[in-house]
C-alpha positions as a Markdown table, in Angstrom:
| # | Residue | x | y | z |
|---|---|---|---|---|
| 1 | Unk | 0.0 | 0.0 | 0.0 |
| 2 | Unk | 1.0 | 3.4 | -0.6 |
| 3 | Unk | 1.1 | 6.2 | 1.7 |
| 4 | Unk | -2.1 | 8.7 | 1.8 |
| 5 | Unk | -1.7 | 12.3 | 2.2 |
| 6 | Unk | -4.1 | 14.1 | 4.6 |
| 7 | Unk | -6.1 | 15.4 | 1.7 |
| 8 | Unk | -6.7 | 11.9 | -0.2 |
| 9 | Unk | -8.0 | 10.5 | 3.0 |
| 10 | Unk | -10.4 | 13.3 | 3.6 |
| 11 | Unk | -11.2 | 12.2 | -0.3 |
| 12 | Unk | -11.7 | 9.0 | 0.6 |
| 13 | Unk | -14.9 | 10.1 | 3.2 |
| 14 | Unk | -16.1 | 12.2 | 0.3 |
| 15 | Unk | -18.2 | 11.1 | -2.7 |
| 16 | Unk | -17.4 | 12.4 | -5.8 |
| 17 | Unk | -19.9 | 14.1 | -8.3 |
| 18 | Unk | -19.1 | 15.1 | -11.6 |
| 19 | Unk | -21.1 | 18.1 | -12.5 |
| 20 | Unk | -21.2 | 19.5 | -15.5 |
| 21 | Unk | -18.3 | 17.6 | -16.8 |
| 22 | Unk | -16.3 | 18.6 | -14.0 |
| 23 | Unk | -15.7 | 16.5 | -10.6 |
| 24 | Unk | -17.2 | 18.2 | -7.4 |
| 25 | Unk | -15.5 | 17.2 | -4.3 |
| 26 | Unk | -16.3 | 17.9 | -0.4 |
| 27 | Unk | -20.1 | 16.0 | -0.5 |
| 28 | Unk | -20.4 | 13.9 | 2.2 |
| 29 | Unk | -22.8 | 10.7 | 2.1 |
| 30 | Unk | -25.0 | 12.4 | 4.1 |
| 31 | Unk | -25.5 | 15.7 | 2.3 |
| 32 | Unk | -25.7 | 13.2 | -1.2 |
| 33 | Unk | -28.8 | 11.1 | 1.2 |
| 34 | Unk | -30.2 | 14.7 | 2.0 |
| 35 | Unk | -30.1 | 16.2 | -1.9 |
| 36 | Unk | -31.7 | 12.1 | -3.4 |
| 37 | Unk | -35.0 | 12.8 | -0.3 |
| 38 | Unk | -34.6 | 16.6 | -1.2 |
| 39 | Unk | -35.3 | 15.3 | -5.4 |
| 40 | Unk | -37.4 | 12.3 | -4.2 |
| 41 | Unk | -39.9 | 14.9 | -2.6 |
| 42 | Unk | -39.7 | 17.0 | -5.2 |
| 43 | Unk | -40.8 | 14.1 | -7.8 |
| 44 | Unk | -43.4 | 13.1 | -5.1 |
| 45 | Unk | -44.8 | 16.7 | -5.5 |
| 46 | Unk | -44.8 | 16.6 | -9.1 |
| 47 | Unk | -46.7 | 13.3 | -9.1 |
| 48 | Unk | -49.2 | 14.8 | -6.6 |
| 49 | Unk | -49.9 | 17.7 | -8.2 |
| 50 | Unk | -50.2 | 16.2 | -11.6 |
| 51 | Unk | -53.0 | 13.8 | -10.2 |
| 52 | Unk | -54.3 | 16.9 | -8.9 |
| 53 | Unk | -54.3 | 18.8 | -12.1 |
| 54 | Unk | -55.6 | 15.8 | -14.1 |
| 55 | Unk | -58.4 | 15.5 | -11.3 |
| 56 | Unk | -59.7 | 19.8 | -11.9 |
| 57 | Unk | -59.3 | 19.0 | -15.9 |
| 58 | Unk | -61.6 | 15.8 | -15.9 |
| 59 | Unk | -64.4 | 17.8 | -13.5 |
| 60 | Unk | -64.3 | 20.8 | -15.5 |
| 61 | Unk | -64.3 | 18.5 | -18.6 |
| 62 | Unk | -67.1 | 16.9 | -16.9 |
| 63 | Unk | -69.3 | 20.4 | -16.0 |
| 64 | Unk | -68.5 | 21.5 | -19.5 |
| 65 | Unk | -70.4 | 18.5 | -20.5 |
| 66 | Unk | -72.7 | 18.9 | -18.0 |
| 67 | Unk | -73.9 | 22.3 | -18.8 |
| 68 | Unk | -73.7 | 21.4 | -22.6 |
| 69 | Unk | -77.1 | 19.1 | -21.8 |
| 70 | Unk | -78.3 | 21.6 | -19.3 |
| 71 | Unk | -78.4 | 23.8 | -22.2 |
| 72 | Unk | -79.9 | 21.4 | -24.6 |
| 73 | Unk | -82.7 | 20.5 | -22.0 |
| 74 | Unk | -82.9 | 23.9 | -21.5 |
| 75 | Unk | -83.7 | 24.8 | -25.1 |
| 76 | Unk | -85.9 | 22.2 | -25.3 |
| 77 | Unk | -88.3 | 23.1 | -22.9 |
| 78 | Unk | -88.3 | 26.8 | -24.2 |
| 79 | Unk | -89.3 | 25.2 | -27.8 |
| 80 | Unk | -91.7 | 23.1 | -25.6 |
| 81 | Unk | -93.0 | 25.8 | -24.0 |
| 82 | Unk | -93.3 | 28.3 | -27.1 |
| 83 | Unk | -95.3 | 24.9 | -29.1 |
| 84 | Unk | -97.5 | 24.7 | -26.1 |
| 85 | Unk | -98.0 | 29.0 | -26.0 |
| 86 | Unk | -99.0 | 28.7 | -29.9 |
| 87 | Unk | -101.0 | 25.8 | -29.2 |
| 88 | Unk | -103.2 | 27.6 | -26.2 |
| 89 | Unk | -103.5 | 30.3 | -28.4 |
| 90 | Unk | -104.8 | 28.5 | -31.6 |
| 91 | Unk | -107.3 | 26.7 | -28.8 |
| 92 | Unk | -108.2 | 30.6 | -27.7 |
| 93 | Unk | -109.3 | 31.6 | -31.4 |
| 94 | Unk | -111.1 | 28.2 | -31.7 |
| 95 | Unk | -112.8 | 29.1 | -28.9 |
| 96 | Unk | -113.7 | 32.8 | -29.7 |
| 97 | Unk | -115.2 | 31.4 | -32.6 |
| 98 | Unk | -117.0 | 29.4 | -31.3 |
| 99 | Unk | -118.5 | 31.7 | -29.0 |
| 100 | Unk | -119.7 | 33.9 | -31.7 |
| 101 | Unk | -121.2 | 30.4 | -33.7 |
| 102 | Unk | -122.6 | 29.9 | -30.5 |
| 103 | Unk | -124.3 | 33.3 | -30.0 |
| 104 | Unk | -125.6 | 33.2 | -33.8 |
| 105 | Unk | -127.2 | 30.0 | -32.8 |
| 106 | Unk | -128.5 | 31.5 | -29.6 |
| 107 | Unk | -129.8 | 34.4 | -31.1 |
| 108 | Unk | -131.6 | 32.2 | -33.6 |
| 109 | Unk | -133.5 | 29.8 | -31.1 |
| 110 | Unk | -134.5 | 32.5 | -29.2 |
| 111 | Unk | -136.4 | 34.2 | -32.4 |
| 112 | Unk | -137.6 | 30.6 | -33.1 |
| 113 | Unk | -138.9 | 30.5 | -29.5 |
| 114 | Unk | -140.1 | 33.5 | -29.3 |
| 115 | Unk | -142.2 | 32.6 | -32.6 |
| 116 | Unk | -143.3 | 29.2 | -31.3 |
| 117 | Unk | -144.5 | 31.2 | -27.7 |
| 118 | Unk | -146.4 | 33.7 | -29.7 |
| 119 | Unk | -148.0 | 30.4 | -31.6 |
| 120 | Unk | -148.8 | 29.2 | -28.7 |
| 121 | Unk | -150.1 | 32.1 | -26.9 |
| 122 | Unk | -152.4 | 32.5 | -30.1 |
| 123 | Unk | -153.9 | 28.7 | -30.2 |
| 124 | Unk | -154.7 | 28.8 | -26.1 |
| 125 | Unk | -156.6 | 32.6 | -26.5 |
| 126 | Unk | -158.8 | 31.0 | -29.9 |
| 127 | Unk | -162.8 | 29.9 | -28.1 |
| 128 | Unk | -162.6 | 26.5 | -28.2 |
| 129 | Unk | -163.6 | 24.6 | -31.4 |
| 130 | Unk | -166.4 | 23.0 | -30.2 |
| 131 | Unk | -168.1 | 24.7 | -27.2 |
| 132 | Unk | -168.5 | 22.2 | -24.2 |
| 133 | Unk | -166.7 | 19.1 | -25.6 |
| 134 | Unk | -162.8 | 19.5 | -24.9 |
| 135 | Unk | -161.7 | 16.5 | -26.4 |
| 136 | Unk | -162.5 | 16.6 | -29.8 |
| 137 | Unk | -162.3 | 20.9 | -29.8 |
| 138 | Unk | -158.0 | 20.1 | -28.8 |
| 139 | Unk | -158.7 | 17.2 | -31.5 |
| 140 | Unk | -159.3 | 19.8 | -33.6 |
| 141 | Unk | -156.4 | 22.3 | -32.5 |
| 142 | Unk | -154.0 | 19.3 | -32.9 |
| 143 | Unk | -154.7 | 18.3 | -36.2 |
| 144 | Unk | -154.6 | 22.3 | -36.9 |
| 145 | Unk | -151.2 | 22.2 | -35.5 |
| 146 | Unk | -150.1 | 19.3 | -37.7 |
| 147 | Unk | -151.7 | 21.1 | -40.7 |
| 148 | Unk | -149.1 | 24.2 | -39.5 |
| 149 | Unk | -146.2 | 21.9 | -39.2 |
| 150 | Unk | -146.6 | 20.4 | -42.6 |
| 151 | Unk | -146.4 | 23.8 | -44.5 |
| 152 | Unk | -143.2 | 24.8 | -45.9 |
């Protein structure tokens, strides 16, 4: 064995690290332990937040979806909505109309009844046909009646 100076036995403690191309001297095994947790944290932290990141991007990915049905349900109703609106309206004319056939019709009966009462009112104030026998004098206003009916 050769003889060590001072300096290649504090060497021998010391671990090497070429940097750069260049050797760096005067690490110690512990400070080399300390820098490896000091990177092996660092890539933990990485890893962590690059779950984390790819968790926020697949929710928002998600909402964006989300809210692109929300929308489309939401359009749909509003066409729902506006079919329904012209629908209730097209039901409101019907019915307006309707009302007017209606009142047309209404007015009509009531000039048919008022003609019919004014019939009647005239048969029931005529002296009966023959005086003292009822029967054959509402005979006789029956068959008139039917003669009445019959005429165009």
């Amino acid at each position: 064995m050769t003889a060590r100076t001072g300096h290649e036995r504090a060497l021998d403690r010391h671990v090497v690290v070429l940097v750069e191309g260049r050797a760096v001297t005067g690490i110690t095994p512990r400070l080399l332990a300390a820098a490896v947790l000091v990177l092996l944290g660092s890539l933990l932290g990485n890893v962590l937040l690059t779950r984390a990141y790819l968790g926020q991007r697949d929710a928002a990915t998600a909402a964006r979806a989300s809210v692109g049905e929300m929308t489309q349900q939401r359009d749909g109703a509003r066409d729902l909505a506006a079919a329904c609106s012209d629908a209730v309206d097209d039901l409101r004319d019907l019915a307006d109309r309707r009302k007017q056939e209606g009142e047309a019709a209404r007015a009509l009966a009531a000039a048919r009844a008022r003609t019919h009462e004014q019939r009647a009112d005239q048969i029931l104030a005529m002296p009966p046909a023959v005086p003292g026998d009822a029967c054959t004098s509402a005979q006789h206003r029956v068959d008139n009646w039917l003669q009445g009916r019959a005429k165009p």
